[in-house]
N, C-alpha and C positions, 0 to 999 in steps of 0.2 A: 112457755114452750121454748125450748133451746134453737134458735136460729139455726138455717141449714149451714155447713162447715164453708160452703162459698163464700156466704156475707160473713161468719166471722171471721175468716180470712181474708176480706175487703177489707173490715174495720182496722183489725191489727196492720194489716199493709199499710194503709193509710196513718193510722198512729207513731207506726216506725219511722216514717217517711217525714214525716213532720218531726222527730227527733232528732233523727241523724243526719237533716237538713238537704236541699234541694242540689247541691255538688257532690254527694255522697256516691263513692260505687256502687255498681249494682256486679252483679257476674254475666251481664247481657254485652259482653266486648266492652266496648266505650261507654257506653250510655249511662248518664248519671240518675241518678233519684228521678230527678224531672224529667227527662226524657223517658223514662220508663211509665212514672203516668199517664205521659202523654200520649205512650202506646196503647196503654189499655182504655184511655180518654176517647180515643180515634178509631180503636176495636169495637168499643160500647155505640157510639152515637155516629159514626161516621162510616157504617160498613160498605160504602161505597168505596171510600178510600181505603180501606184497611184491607182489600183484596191481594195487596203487596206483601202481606205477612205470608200467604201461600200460593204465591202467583208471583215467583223471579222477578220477570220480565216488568210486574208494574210496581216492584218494589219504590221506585222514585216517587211514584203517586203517594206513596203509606208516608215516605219520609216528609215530602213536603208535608200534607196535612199535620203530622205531628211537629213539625216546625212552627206551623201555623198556631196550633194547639199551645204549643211552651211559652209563645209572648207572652201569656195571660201571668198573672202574676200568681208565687208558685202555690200559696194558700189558698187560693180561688179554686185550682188544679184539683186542691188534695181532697176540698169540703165539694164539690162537684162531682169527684168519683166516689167520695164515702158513700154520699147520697144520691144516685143517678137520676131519682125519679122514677116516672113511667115508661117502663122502655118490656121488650121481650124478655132481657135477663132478669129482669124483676121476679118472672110468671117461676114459682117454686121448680117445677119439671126442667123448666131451660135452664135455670140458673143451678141446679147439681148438676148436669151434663153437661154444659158451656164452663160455667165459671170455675169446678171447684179445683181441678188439678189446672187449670192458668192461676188463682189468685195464690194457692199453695205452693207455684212455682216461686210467681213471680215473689211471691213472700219473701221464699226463700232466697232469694238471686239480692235482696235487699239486706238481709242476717246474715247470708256467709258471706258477704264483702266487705262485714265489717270485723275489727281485730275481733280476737275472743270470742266466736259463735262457738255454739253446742248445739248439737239436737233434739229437739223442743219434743217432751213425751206427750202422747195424742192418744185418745180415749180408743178402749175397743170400737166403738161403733164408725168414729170417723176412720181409724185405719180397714176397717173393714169395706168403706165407702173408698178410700183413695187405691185398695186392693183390685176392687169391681171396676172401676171406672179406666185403674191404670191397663189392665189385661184388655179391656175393651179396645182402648187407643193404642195399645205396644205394637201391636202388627204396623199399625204405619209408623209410629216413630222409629222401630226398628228397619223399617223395608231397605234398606241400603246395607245392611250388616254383611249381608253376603254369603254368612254361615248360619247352620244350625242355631240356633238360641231357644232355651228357656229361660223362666226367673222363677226363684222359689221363694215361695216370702218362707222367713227364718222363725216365724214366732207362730206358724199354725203350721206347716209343711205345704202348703198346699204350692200347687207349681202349675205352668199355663206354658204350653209353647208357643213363641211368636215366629219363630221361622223354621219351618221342619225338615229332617235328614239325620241321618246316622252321626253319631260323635257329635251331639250339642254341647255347645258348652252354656253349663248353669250358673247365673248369677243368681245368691241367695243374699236374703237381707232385708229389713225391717221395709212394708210396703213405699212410706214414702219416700226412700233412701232410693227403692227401685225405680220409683216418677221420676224422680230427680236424676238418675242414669241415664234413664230411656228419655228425656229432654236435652242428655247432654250437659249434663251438669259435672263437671269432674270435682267441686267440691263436696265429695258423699262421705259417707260413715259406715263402718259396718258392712261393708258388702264385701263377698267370698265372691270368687270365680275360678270355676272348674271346665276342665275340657285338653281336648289337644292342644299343646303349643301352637302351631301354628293357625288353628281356630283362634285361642286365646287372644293372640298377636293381632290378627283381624278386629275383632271387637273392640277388643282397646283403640284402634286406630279409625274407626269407623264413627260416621257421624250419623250421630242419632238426633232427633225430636223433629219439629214440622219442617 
């Protein structure tokens, strides 16, 4: 049986990671290879502390712990998060609804900071899973946009509004291309955007994801 697309997207994170070594960019601002596991090391086992990821004010809490977290040495880090063990994200149900569009991010934030990324072609059935799960989450990633918005995915027509009013403007484009938008990722591929100019103007300049 083919593993849910979360843990194959743990494993490869983890593989890449160990390739392109523990100083490597990631597209998370500063933060290198190791400090980015160190987020999701601190997200998984430490959700005490990791309430800084959407909670401002106690972001200094998330950082120290992941400070804390990066001493270890960076291979320890990597075979630690391939493998978590026993934990909730383990349980099938939490693990496609928690993990699969964080480890696909963060995948990605690993691939396009590095020279030469392309975008990696992905079976009907998990694009179909990062479609359902991204329309789920869009309304909050989006919620600061200000304007109208839809997203069309390109490759079945199918379109979801996440903030509603006359004159939307629609981004179209390949589902994980739109995850990667609506997180705020300005390294994408393939995406259209349609609307009024001064809609347009908005969304581009607006911050999207948690």
């Amino acid at each position: 049986m083919t593993p849910p697309l979360a843990r194959r997207e743990r494993h490869e994170l983890c593989d890449l990671a160990l390739t392109v070594g523990e100083d490597a960019p990631t597209l998370c601002g500063d933060w290198t290879v190791k400090d980015l596991i160190a987020h999701l090391l601190v997200r998984e086992n430490r959700p005490w502390s990791a309430v800084g990821i959407v909670v401002p004010p106690l972001a200094g809490l998330t950082e120290k712990s992941m400070e804390r977290m990066a001493r270890k040495e960076f291979g320890v880090l990597v075979e630690q998060l391939r493998d978590p063990g026993l934990t909730a994200f383990r349980l099938e149900p939490v693990e496609v609804a928690a993990n699969t569009l964080e480890y696909l991010v963060h995948h990605e934030d690993i691939r396009r900071a590095q020279p030469g990324w392309e975008p990696r072609v992905l079976g009907p059935a998990d694009l179909g899973l990062i479609w359902k799960l991204g329309r789920r989450s869009g309304r909050l990633l989006a919620r600061r946009v200000g304007v109208p918005l839809r997203i069309h995915r390109s490759d079945t027509g199918a379109e979801v509004t996440l903030a509603a009013g006359a004159d939307p403007v629609v981004v179209s484009g390949p589902p994980a291309e739109l995850v990667l938008f609506l997180f705020g990722r300005e390294q994408t591929r393939d995406l259209t955007f349609e609307g009024p100019p001064e809609n347009l103007a908005k969304v581009r300049n607006a911050e999207f994801g948690v």
